[in-house]
KOLDO-722271 format. One record per residue (C-alpha): residue in three letters; z, y, x; residue number from 1. Coordinates in pm, 1 decimal. Each point is the difference from the previous one (the first is absolute). Layout:
 resn       c3       c2       c1 resi
  ALA        Z        Y        X  NUM
...
//
This chain:
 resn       c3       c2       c1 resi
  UNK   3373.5  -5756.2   2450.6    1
  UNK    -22.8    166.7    337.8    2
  UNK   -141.1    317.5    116.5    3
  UNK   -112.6     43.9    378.3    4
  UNK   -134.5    292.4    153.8    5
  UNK    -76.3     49.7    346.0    6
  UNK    132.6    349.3    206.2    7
  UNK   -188.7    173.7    204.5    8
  UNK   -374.8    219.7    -34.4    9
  UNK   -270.0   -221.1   -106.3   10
  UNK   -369.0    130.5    -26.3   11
  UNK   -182.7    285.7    193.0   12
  UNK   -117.1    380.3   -139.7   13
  UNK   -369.4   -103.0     34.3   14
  UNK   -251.3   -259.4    157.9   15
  UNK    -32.4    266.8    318.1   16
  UNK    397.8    -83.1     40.0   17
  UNK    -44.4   -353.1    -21.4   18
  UNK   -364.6    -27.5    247.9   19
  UNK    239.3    214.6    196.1   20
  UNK    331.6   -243.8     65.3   21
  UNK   -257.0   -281.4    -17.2   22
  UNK   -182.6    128.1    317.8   23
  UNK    381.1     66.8    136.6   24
  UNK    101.7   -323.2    -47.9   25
  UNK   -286.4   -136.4    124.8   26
  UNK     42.4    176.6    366.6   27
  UNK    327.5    -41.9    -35.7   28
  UNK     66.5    404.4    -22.9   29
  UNK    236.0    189.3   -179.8   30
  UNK    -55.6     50.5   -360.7   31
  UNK   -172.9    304.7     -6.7   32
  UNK    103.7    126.6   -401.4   33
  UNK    385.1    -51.6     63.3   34
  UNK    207.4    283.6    -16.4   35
  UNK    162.3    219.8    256.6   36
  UNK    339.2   -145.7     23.0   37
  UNK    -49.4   -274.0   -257.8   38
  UNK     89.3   -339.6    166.4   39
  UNK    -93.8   -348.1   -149.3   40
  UNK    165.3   -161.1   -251.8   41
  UNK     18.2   -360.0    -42.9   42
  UNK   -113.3   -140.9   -382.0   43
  UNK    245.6   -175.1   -106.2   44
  UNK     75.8   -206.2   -340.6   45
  UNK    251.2    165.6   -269.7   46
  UNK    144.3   -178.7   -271.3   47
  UNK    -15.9    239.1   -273.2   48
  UNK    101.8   -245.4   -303.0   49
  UNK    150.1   -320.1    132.2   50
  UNK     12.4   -331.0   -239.6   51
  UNK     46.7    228.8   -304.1   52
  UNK     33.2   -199.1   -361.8   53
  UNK    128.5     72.5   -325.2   54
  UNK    -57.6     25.9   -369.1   55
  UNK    -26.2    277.8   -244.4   56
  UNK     20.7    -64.6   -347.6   57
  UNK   -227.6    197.8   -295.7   58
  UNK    209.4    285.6    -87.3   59
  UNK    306.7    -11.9    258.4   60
  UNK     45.8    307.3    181.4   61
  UNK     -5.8    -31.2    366.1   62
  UNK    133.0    215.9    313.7   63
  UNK    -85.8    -54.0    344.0   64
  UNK    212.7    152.7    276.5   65
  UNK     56.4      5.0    363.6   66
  UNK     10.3    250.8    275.5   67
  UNK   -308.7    185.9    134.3   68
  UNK   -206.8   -286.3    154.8   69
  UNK    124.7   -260.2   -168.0   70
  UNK   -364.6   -145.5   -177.2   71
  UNK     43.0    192.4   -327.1   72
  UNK   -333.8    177.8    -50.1   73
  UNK   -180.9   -263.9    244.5   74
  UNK    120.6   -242.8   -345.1   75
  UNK   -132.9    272.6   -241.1   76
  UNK   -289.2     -7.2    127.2   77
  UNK    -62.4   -358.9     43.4   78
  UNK    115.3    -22.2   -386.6   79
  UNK   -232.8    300.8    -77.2   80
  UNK   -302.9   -163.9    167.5   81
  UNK    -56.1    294.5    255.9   82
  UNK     13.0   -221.8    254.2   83
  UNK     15.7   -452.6     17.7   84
  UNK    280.3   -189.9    169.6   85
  UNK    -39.5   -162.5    344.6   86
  UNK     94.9   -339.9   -178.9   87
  UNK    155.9   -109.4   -325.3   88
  UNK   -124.9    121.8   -369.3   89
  UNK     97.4    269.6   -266.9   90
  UNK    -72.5   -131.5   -347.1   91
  UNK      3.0    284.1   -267.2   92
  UNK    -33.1    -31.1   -390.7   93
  UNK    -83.1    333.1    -78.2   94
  UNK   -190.3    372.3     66.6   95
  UNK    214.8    160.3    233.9   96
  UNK     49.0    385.7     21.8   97
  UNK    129.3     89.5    342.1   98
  UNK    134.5    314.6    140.6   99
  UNK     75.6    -15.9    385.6  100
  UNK    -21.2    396.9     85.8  101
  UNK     53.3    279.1   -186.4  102
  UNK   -373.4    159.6   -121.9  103
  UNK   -204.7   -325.3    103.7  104
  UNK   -341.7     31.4   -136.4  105
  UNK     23.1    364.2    -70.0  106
  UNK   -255.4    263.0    111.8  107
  UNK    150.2    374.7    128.1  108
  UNK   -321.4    160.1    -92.5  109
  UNK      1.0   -144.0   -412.5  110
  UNK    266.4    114.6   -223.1  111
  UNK    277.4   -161.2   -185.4  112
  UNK   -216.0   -141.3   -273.8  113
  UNK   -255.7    -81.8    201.0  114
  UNK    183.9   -204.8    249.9  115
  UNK    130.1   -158.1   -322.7  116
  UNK   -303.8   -157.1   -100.9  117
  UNK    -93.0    -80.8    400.4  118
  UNK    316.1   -190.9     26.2  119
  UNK     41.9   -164.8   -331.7  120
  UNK   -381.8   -154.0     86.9  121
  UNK     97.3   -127.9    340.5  122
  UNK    316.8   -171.4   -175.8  123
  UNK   -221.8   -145.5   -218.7  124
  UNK     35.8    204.0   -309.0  125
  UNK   -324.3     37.5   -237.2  126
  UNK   -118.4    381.0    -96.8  127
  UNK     84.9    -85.9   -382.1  128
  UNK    347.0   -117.0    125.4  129
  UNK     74.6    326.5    198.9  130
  UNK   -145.6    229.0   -283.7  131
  UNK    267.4   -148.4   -282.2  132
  UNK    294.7     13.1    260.1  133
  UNK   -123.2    321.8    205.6  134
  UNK    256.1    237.8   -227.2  135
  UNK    284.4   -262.4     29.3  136
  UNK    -59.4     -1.2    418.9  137
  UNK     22.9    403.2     -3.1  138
  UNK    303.1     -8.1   -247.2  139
  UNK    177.6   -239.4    237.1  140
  UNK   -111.5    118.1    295.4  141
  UNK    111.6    365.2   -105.4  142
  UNK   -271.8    180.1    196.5  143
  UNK   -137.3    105.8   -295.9  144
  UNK    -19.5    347.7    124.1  145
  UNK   -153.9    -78.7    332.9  146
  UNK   -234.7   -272.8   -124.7  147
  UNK   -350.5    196.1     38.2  148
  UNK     96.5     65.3    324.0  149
  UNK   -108.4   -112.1    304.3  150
  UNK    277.1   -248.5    155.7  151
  UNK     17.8    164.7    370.2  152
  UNK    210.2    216.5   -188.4  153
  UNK    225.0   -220.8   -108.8  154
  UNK    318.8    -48.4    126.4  155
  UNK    133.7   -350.7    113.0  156
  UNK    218.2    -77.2   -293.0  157
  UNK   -307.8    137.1   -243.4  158
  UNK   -168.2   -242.1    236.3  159
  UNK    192.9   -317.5   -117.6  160
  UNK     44.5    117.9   -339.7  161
  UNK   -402.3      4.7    -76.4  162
  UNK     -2.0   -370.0    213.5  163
  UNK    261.2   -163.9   -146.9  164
  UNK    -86.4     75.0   -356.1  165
  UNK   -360.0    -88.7     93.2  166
  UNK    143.8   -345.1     74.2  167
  UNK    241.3      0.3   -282.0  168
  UNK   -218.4     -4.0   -242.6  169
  UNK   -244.6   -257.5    120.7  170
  UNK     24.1   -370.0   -177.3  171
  UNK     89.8   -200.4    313.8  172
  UNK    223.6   -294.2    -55.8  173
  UNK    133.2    104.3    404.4  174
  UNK    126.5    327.1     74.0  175
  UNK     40.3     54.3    399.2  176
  UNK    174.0    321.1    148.4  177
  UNK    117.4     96.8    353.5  178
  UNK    214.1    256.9    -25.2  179
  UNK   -200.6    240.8   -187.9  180
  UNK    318.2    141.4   -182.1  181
  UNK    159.0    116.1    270.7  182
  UNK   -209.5    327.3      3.4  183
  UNK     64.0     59.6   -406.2  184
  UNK    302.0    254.5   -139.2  185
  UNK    293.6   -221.5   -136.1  186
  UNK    -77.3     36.7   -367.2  187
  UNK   -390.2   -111.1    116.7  188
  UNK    160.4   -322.2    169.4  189
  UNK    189.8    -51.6   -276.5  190
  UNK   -261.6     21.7   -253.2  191
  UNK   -230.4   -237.3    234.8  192
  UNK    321.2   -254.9     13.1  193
  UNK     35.1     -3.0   -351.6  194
  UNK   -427.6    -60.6    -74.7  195
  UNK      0.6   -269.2    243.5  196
  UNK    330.8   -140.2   -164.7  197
  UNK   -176.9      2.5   -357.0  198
  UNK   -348.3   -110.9     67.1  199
  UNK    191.1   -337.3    215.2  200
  UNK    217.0    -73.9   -285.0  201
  UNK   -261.1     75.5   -300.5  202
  UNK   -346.7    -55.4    127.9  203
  UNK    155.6   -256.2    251.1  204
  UNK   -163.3    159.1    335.6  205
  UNK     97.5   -106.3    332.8  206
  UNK    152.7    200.9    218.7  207
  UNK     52.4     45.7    378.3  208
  UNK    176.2    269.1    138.5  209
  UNK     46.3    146.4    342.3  210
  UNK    226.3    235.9     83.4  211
  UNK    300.5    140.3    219.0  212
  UNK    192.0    160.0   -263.4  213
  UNK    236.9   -257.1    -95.8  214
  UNK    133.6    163.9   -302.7  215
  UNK   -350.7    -56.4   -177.5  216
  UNK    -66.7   -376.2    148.2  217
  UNK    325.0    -90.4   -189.0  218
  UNK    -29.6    218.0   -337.3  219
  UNK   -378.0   -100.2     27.1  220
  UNK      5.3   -382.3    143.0  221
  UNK    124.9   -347.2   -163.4  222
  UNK    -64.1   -158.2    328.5  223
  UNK    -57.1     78.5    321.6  224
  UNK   -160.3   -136.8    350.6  225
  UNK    157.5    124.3    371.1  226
  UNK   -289.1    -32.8    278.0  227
  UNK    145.8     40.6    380.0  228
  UNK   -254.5      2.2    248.7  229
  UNK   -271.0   -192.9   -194.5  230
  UNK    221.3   -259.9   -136.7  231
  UNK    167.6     -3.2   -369.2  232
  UNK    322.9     28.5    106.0  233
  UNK    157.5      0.2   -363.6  234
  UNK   -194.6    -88.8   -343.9  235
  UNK    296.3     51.1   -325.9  236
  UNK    218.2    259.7   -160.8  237
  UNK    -38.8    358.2     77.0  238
  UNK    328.5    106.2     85.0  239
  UNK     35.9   -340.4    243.8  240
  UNK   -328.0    163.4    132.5  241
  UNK    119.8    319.6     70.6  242
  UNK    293.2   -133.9    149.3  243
  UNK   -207.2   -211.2    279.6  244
  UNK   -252.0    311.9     13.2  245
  UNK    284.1    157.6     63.5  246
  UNK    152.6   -192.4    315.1  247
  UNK    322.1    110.0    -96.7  248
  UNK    192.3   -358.0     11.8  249
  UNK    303.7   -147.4    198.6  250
  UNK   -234.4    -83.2    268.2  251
  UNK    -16.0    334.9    129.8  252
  UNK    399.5     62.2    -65.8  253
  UNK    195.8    135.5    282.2  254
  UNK    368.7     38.6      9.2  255
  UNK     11.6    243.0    310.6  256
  UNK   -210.9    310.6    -76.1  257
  UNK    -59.5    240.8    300.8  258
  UNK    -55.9    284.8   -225.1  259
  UNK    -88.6    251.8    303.2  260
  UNK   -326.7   -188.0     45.4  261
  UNK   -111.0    -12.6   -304.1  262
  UNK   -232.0    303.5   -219.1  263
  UNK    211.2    290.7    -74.6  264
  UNK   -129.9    229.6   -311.7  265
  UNK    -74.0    346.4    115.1  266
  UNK    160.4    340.4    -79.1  267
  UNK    403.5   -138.3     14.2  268
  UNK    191.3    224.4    256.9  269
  UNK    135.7   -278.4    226.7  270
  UNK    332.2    120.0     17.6  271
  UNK    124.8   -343.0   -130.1  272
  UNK   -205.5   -297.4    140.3  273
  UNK    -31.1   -379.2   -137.8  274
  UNK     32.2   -221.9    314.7  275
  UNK     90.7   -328.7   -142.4  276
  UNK     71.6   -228.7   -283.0  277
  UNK    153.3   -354.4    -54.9  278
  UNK    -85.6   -170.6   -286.8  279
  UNK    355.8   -219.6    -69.4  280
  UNK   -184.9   -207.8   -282.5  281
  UNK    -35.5   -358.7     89.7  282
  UNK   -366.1     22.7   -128.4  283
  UNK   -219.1    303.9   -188.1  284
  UNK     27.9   -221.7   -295.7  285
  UNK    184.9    129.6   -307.1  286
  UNK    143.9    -27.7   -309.1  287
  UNK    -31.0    234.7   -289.8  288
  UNK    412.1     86.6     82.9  289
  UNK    -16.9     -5.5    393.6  290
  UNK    -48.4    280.4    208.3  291
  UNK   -166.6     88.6    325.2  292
  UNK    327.8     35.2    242.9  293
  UNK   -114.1    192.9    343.1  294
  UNK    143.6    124.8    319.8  295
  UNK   -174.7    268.3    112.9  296
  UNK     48.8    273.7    328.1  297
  UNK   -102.9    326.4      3.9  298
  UNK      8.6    296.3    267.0  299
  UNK    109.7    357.2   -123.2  300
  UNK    -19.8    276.0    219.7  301
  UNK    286.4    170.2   -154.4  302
  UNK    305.9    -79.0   -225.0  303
  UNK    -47.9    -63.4   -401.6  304
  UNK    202.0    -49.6   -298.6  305
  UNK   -244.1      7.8   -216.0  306
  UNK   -272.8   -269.5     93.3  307
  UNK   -203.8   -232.1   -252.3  308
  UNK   -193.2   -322.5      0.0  309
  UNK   -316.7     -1.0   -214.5  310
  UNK   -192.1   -327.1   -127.1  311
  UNK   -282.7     40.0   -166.9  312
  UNK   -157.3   -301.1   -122.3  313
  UNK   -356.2   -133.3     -9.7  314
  UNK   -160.6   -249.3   -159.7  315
  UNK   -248.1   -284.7    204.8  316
  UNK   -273.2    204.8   -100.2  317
  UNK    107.5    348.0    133.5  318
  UNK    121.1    144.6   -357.0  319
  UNK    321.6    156.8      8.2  320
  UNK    237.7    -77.0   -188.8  321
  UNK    307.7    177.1     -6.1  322
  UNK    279.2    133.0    236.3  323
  UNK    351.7     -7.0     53.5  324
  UNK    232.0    197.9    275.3  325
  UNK    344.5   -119.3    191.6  326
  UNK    355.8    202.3    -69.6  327
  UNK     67.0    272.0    258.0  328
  UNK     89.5    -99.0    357.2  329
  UNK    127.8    115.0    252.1  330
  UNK   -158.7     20.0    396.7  331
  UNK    117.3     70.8    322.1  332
  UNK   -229.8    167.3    239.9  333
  UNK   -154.0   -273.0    225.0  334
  UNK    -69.8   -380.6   -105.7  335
  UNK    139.3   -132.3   -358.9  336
  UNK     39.4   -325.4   -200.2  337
  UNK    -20.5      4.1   -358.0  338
  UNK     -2.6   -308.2   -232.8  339
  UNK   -226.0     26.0   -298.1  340
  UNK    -31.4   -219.9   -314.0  341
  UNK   -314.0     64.5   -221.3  342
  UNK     58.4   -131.6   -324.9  343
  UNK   -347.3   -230.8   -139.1  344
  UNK    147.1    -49.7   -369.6  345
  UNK   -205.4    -41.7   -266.9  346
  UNK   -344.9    -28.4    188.3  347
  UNK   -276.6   -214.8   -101.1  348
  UNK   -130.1   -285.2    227.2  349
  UNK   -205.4     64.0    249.3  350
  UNK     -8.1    182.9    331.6  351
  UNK    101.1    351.6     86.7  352
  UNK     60.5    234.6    287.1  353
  UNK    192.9    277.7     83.4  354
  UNK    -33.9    344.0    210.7  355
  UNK    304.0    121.4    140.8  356
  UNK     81.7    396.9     24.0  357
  UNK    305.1    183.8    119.7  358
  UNK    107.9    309.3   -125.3  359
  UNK    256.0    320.6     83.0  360
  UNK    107.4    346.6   -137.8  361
  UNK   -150.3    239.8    242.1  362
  UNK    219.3    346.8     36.9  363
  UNK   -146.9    142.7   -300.6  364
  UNK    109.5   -286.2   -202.6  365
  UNK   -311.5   -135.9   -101.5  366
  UNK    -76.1   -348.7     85.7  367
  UNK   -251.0    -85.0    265.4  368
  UNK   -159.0   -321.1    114.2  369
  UNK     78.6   -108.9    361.1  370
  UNK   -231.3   -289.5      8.9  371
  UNK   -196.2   -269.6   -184.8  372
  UNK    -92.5   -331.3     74.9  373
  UNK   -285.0   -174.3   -226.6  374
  UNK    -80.5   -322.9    -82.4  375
  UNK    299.0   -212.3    116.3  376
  UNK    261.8   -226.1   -134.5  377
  UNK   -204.9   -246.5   -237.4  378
  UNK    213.6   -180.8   -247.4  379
  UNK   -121.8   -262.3   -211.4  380
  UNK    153.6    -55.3   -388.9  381
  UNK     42.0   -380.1    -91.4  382
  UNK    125.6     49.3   -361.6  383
  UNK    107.0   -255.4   -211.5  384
  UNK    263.8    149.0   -181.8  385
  UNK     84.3    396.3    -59.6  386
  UNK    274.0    136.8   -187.6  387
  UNK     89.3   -353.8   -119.9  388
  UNK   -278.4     -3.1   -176.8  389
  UNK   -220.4   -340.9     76.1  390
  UNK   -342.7     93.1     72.7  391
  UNK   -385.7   -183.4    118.2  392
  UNK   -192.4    114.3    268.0  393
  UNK     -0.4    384.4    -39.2  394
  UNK   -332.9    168.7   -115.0  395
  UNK     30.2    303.4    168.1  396
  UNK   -397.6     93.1   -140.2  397
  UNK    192.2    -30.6   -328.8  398
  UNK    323.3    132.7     52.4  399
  UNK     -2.3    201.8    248.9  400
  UNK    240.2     -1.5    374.0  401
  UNK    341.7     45.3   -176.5  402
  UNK    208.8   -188.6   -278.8  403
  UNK    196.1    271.0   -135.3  404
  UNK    349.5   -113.6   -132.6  405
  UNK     41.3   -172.3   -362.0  406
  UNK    -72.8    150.4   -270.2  407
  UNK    309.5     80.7   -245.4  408
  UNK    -31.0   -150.0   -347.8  409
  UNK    207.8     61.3   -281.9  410
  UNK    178.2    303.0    182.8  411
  UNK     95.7    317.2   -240.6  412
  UNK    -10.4    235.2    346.2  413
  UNK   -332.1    -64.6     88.1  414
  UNK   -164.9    258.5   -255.0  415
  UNK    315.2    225.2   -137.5  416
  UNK   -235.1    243.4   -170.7  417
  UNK    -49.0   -262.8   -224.8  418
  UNK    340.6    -98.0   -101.1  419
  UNK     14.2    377.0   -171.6  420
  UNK   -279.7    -51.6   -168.3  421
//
């Protein structure tokens, strides 16, 4: 299936425009409703959706993601019907119930239960069906005190509350959403995560899901589709999906870093500077007992025996994860080397990044930070075997980013409260 569109203005503002660049053509004039300063632009073909195919099974839960551009709501839509595909075919077993922007179908001037009714009907719900589920869409939507009011009031997470239990109540055997969580609280996403979860795995709707929080693609998600630029650039497991989503690979490894070109995160007094780092590693691939061994420069303005390195480690998807600081060392005024090794044990497969910090005691002994570079140093965990303990590919959805050390058994120490007793 393919998509085309073509870029540039197409049409005129009335038939007096178009008599008008007729007659301008025709004596070869200048187009008389162009706009002061507005030069011509060439139509030209874009490829929206290019050669796009896959499968979606009845009740597996789908997330599509890609960066801004990439063809994601161009597919929604082609999937929803809202517009057709250049060429190719969408075959669909089943009443769909799409949501592609937040408060689609819904009228300012009506209020809350109104707008209920409007949209339910244009999602194909009968009157009889909204009347027996109209207290259940109030309950969940929990607008209940703003309901007979009009919905210009309404906030934008009120907004998407009132829409998305609208939808969530309608019997479609597809559920389709761009996004729409991102404007809900946290415990409003994570009541809409867990509906969507229980109506897939009990009433056996379809689900596909859009979004650019990755922490909800994987809790939500059992598979997932990449889409770069039109193309499906990755169709499998989430976390593999995140991971190319990500770009964070060996591909874009560097063992000289000039970190003096790079971002710098605001508000750190510059008094110590990061200027450069060696990675020593023959590769950014790890074990779960290897460590990240650097070389890195810095410039300090003035003397210190008290300066610290802090890591502070991220996961592909930009969650952070935890932290961990260097012993105290000490700098000469001017240029200095230090060698750094930042320890990786325990962590799950998968791929990771840190951002690097340096730190000193100003005079009144509290301790400041000098300066902060994001986003850098990308390791990736190969783990087949942590703590001697023989392990398959690690489910990090499951189990998390760390394998904490063994578990005691049969130790009297562990719980000594006990042994009194």
């Amino acid at each position: 299936m393919s998509k085309q569109y073509m870029l540039g203005q197409f049409g005129g503002t009335s038939l007096r425009d178009a008599l008008q660049r007729f007659s301008a053509r025709l004596h070869r004039q200048e187009d008389p409703t162009r706009k002061i300063g507005a030069y011509q632009v060439s139509k030209a073909p874009f490829l929206a959706l290019d050669d796009i195919s896959f499968d979606v099974q009845q009740g597996e839960r789908v997330g599509i993601i890609g960066r801004n551009g990439a063809g994601k709501s161009t597919l929604l839509k082609l999937i929803s019907r809202i517009t057709a595909p250049t060429s190719g075919t969408i075959g669909l077993n089943g009443r769909v119930a799409s949501m592609l922007e937040v408060g689609t179908g819904f009228h300012t001037e009506l209020t809350g239960r109104e707008n209920i009714y409007m949209n339910g009907a244009i999602l194909g719900m009968k009157k009889r069906e909204i009347d027996r589920k109209l207290d259940s869409i109030i309950d969940f939507s929990e607008c209940e005190q703003f309901i007979d009011t009009p919905v210009k009031r309404y906030s934008s997470g009120m907004y998407v509350k009132l829409a998305f239990s609208v939808a969530a109540h309608l019997d479609a055997e597809i559920m389709i959403m761009d996004e729409v969580l991102a404007v809900g609280d946290m415990a409003f996403q994570k009541k809409c995560l867990d509906k969507m979860q229980t109506v897939s795995q009990t009433e056996g709707r379809t689900i596909l899901y859009v979004s650019h929080q990755m922490d909800t693609i994987r809790r939500l998600c059992e598979r997932c589709l990449v889409l770069d630029h039109g193309k499906l650039a990755y169709e499998g497991e989430v976390q593999d999906a995140i991971s190319r989503y990500m770009n964070i690979n060996a591909a874009y490894f560097e063992k000289e870093v000039d970190l003096s070109a790079l971002p710098h995160i605001g508000g750190c007094t510059q008094t110590i500077r990061l200027v450069h780092a060696t990675v020593l590693n023959k590769d950014n691939v790890c074990s779960a007992g290897d460590t990240l061994r650097l070389r890195v420069k810095v410039q300090a303005d003035v003397a210190c025996d008290d300066a610290r390195f802090m890591f502070i480690l991220f996961c592909a998807d930009g969650s952070r994860l935890g932290k961990t600081e260097s012993c105290s060392i000490t700098l000469q005024e001017g240029f200095n080397e230090v060698d750094l090794q930042v320890p990786c044990e325990g962590m799950a497969d998968g791929m990771y990044y840190y951002e690097m910090s340096i730190l000193r005691k100003n005079k009144e002994g509290k301790r400041e930070k000098c300066d902060c570079v994001p986003n850098v140093f990308p390791v990736t965990i190969f783990n087949r075997e942590a703590f001697g303990l023989d392990t398959e590919k690690w489910n990090a959805a499951n189990w998390g980013h760390f394998m904490l050390k063994p578990v005691r058994a049969g130790c009297t120490d562990v719980f000594p409260e006990r042994e009194k007793v």
